[in-house]
Structure formats: C-alpha cells, structure tokens
KOLBA-440140 format. One record per residue (C-alpha): residue number from 1; residue in one letter; chain; x, y, z. Coordinates in pm, whole numbers. Layout:
! residues N
     k   r   c       c1       c2       c3
   NUM   A   A        X        Y        Z
...
This chain:
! residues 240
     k   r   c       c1       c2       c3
     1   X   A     2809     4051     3506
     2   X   A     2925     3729     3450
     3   X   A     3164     3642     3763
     4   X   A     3501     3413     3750
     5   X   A     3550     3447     4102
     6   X   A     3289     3541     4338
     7   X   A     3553     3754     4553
     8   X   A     3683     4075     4433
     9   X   A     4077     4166     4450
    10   X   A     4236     4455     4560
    11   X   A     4506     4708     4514
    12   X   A     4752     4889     4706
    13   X   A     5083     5083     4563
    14   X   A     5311     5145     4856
    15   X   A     5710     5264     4872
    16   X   A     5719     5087     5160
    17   X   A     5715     4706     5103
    18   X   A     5926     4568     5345
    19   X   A     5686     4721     5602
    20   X   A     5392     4639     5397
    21   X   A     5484     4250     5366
    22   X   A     5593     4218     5732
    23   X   A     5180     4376     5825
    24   X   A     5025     4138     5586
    25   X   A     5266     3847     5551
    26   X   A     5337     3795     5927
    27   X   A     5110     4023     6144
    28   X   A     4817     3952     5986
    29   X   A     4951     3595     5849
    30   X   A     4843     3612     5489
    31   X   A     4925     3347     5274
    32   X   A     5224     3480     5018
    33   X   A     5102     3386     4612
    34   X   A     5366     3550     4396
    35   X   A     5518     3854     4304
    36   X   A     5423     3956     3909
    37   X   A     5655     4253     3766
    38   X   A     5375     4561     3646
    39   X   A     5689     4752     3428
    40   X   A     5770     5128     3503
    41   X   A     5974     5036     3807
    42   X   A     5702     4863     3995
    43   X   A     5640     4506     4142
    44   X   A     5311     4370     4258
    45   X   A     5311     4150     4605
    46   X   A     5023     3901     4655
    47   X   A     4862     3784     4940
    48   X   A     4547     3594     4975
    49   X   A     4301     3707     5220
    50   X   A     3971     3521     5256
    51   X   A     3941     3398     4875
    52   X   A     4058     3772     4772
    53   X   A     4408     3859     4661
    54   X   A     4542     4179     4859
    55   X   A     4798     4286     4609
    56   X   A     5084     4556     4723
    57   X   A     5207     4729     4434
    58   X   A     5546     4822     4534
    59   X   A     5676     5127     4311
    60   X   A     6053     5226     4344
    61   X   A     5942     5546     4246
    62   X   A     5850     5838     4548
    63   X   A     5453     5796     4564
    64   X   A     5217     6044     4590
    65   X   A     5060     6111     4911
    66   X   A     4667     5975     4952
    67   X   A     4401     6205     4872
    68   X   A     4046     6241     5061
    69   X   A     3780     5990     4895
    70   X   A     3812     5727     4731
    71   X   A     3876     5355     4837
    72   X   A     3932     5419     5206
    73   X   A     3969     5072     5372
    74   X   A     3947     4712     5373
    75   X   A     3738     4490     5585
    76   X   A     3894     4087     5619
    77   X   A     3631     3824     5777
    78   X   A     3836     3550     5972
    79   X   A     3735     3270     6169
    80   X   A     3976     3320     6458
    81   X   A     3894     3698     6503
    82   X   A     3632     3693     6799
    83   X   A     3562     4067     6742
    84   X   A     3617     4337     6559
    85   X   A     3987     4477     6525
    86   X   A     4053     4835     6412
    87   X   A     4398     4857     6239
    88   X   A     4657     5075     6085
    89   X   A     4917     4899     5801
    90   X   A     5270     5063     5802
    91   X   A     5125     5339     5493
    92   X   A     4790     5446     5746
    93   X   A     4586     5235     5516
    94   X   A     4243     5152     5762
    95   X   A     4160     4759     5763
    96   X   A     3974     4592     5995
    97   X   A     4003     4216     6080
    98   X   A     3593     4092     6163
    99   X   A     3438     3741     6309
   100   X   A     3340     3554     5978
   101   X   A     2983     3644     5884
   102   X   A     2974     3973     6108
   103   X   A     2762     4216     5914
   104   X   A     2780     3990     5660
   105   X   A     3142     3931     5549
   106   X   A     3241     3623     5469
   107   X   A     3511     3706     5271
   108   X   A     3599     4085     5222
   109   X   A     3425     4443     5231
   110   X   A     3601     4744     5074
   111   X   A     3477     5073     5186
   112   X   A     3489     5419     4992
   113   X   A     3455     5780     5063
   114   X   A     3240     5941     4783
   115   X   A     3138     6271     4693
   116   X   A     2753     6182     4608
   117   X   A     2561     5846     4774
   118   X   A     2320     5800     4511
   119   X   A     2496     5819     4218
   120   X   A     2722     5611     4344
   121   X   A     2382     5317     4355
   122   X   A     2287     5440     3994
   123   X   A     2659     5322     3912
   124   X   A     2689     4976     4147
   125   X   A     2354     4865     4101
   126   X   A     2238     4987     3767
   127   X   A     2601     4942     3588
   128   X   A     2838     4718     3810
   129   X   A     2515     4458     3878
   130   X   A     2562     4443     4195
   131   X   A     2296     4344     4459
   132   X   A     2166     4607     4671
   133   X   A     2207     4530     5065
   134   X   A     2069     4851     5215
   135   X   A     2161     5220     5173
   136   X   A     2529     5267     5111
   137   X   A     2626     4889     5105
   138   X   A     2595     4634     4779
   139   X   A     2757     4339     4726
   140   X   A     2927     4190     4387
   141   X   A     2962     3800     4388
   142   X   A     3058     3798     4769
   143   X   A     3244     4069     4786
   144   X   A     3083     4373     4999
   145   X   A     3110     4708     4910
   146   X   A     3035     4989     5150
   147   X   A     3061     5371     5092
   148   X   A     2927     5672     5248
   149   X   A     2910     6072     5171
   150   X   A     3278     6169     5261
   151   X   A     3315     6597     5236
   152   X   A     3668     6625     5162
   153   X   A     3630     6360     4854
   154   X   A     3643     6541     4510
   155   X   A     3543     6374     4169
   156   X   A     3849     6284     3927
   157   X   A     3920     6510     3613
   158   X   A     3814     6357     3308
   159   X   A     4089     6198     3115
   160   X   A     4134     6032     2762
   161   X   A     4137     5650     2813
   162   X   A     4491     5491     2806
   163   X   A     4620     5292     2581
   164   X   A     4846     5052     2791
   165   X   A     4795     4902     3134
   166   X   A     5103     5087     3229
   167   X   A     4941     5421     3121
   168   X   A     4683     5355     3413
   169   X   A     4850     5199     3693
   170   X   A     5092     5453     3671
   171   X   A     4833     5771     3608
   172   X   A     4680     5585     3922
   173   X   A     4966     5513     4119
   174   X   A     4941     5704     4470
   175   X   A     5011     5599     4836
   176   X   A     4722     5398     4939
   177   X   A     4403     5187     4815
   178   X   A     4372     5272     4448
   179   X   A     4151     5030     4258
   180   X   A     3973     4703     4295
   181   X   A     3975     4365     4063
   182   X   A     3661     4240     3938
   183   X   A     3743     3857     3781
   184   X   A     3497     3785     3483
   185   X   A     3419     3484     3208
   186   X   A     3423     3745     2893
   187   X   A     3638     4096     2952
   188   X   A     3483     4194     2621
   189   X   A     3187     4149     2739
   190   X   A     3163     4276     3033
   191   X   A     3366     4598     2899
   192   X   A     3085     4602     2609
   193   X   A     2809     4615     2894
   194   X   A     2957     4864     3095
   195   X   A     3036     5065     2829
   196   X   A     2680     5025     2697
   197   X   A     2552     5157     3084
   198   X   A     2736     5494     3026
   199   X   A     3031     5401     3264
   200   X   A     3364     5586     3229
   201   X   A     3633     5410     2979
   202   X   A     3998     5445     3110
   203   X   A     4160     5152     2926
   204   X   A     3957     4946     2605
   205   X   A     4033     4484     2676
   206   X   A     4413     4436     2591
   207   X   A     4583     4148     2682
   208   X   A     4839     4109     2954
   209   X   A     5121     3858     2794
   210   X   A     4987     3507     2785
   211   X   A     4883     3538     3188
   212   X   A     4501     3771     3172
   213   X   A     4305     3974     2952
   214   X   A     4191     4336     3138
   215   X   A     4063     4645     3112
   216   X   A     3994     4953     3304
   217   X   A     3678     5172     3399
   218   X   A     3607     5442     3605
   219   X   A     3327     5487     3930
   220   X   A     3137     5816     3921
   221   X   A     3399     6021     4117
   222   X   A     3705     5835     3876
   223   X   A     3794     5565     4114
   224   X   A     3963     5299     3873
   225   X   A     3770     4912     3832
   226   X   A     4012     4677     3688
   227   X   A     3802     4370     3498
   228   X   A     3999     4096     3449
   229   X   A     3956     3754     3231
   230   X   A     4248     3527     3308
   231   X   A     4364     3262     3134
   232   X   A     4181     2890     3116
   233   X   A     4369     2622     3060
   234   X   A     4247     2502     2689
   235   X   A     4109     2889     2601
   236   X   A     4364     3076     2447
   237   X   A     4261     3473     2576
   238   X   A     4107     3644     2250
   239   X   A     4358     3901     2047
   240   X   A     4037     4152     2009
C-alpha cells in the first residue's frame, strides 16, 4: 500500500466534547488543527498527537454505548513521558502516554480486541501490507497495531456497502474508538487492491468536497478502515 503519511489517524465519536477537548487539548496538551463539519448533526475535533491526528467526532445525537471488541485503546509515544502512564479520557476510552521508542512507538499504537488472532494476520499482513512485528503486533508505515483474542468481542453483521460517507460514520457512530485513517497516494488503488485481497467493502472511493477522496473497508470482525487520498496542491482528486 502506497502510504501518504507514514502515521495512521484515528477516530473517536463522543457526546461529550467539552470533556473530551479539555483531556486532549489541555491535559494531555495536544496541539488543536481544526474542526471539519461530518453532516447528520456531527462535528469532528482534531488534535495532533505524535504525527497522527486524534479526531473526536462530536455527535449532538445520544450515542450508543461501546461494545466488547473492537478498537480498544490508543497508545501516544512522547518525549517527556519517562514511563508508562495508564489513563482514562472523560468517555472510559483506555490510552496510554509511553517514553518515545518504548516497545517501539515512536509515534502511535492502536490496540484491538478481536474475536480470532490469526485471521486477524491473514487480514493485516496478507491484505492491509502491513509488516509483521511478532504475534499479535504489525505495523503500517509507523503506525503500530496491536490486538489480542478478546472473549466478549463478536464479529459485525454483514451489511450492504453504503453509498455516502454519512451512511457509514453514522451506521458506525457509537461511544468510543470506532475506526482508524489510513492516508494513501491512489484511494482507487488501494480500494482496487484491497478489494482484489477479499477484504470487506463498506463504502466504494467518493470524493469528500474539494478537501479528500475516501473510502471505507471492513477488518475481519467489521471494524471500519477509512483510506483516505487528500488533496495535492496541483492534482485535482479524480471524479471516478
């Protein structure tokens, strides 16, 4: 897969944002980007952690609660954290705040609970292209991704793929950590390869107004991948 960024984004939909930006904005002392309206009654907050964009999806709406599984926390590498610090944002979402390079996190991890380890490999290594660390841990660009057997996880029902990015943020849109952002040269391309690998469609390459084209596919228990190809300066986004 042919990387943009070498970090990976991520997403959180919250009811609580006021909370939320106070944790990530002033506890944690993320750097504030912008906030992007997402339609249906929802905003999206963004921070920038360690190269990656933390983005708080703020819906007006009452949320769902989090189920078991899925993406269960984020790991942030900083160079003024001398150890390890367990925390809880203002939702119960689990991040951790680690010495730069501990483990191997430079930038971030994102950790998952899944219903079946080695499919889960088939999908990261075989599919996503990502390099294989050890048992239960790849990594995509410089992005880490951890995720171990977790019994209360259950697999998605299959669904027909959407046909607007509203359609999936909002079919996705729970209390919690509910997708990641994978930044690419080609979305078409990278769409057609995944495709190609037998990887779960939930929304074909449209484009997003003038700003990114994206799509959406699904992990092998349904957790939603967003791949994203924004906007160069002198490369108008393609219209198919």
């Amino acid at each position: 897969m042919d990387l943009a960024k070498p970090r990976l984004d991520v997403g959180l939909f919250t009811n609580r944002i006021d909370e939320m930006r106070a944790f990530y904005g002033e506890r944690l002392g993320l750097q504030y980007e912008t906030v992007l309206p997402l339609g249906g009654g929802m905003r999206q907050h963004r921070y920038l952690a360690s190269g990656s964009v933390i983005k708080l999806n703020h819906s007006r709406n009452p949320l769902p609660a989090r189920t078991p599984g899925g993406y269960a926390g984020i790991i942030i590498a900083a160079a003024t954290v001398p150890a390890p610090q367990p925390l809880r944002d203002p939702d119960g979402n689990s991040l951790t705040l680690v010495p730069l390079g501990h483990n191997g996190i430079r930038g971030i991890a994102i950790e998952l609970g899944v219903t079946d380890e080695s499919a889960f490999e088939r999908f990261y290594v075989g599919a996503m292209d990502c390099a294989r660390l050890e048992p239960g841990r790849v990594k995509l660009g410089d992005t880490v991704i951890c995720f171990a057997h977790d019994p209360a996880a259950r697999p998605a029902a299959e669904a027909t793929p959407a046909k607007t990015p509203l359609e999936v943020v909002s079919g996705m849109a729970a209390l919690g950590i509910r997708y990641f952002t994978v930044q690419v040269l080609d979305c078409n391309a990278a769409y057609r390869r995944l495709v190609a690998a037998g990887v779960r469609q939930a929304m074909a390459p449209i484009n997003f107004g003038a700003l990114a084209r994206i799509c959406f596919v699904r992990d092998p228990d349904g957790n939603v991948i967003e791949i994203s190809q924004r906007a160069a300066e002198g490369r108008p986004l393609p219209l198919d």
